[in-house]
N, C-alpha and C positions, 0 to 999 in steps of 0.2 A: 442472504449471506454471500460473500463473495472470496474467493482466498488468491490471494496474488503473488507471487515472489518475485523479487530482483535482488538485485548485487548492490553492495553500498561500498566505498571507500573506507569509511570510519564506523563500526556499529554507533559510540555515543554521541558523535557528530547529528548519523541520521535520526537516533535516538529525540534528540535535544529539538529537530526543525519539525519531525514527525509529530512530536505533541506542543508542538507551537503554532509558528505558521502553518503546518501541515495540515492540523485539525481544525483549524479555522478554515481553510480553504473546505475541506472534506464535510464540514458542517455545514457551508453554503451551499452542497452538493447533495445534502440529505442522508451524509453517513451520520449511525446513530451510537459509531464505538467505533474500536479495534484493538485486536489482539495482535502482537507481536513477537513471532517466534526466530530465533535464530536457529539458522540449518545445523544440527551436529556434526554433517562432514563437509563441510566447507564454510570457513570464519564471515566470506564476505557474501551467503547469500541469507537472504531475512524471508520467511513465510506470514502474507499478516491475513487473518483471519477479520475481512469487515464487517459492520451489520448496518447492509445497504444492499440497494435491491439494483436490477444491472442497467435502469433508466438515470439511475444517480451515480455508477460507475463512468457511464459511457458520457454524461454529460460533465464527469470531472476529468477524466481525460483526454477530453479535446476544449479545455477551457484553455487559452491560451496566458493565461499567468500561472499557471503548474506548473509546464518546463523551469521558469527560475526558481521554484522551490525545488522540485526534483536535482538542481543543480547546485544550490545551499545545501540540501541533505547529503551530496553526495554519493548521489544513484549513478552508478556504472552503468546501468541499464536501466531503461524504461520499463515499470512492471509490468509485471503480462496476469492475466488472469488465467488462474488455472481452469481447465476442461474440465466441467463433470462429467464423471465415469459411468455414476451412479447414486441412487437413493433409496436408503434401506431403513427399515422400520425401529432396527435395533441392531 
């Protein structure tokens, strides 16, 4: 699993390319889902929850036909992945 967040322009904008072209791109990269949360205190950042492991992150973000999706969608920022802190049992 991986959890990324960035800044979007438009949520429905990023919305609409995120499960279009976005998941086609992310499926050729060996993501197996994703969840998508909007941040409650701040409208333009998105938290998305992948089910992908970090060999098929790191090969979807240095493929070089992303940046024009990330730029159809809207990305203000290039996602970043979030640090784990930590792993707990419960």
């Amino acid at each position: 699993m991986i959890l990324a967040t960035t800044k979007v322009e438009d949520l429905d904008r990023f919305l609409k390319v995120f499960s279009t072209a976005g998941a086609e791109k992310r499926r050729q990269h060996g993501s197996k889902g994703a969840l998508v949360f909007r941040d409650p205190n701040q409208d333009d950042q998105v938290w998305v929850v992948f089910d992908w492991d970090e060999k098929g992150w790191q090969s979807f973000v240095s493929d070089p036909e992303v940046p024009p999706i990330m730029k159809e969608a809207g990305h203000k920022s290039r996602p970043q992945a979030a640090t784990l802190s930590g792993q707990y049992s419960a």
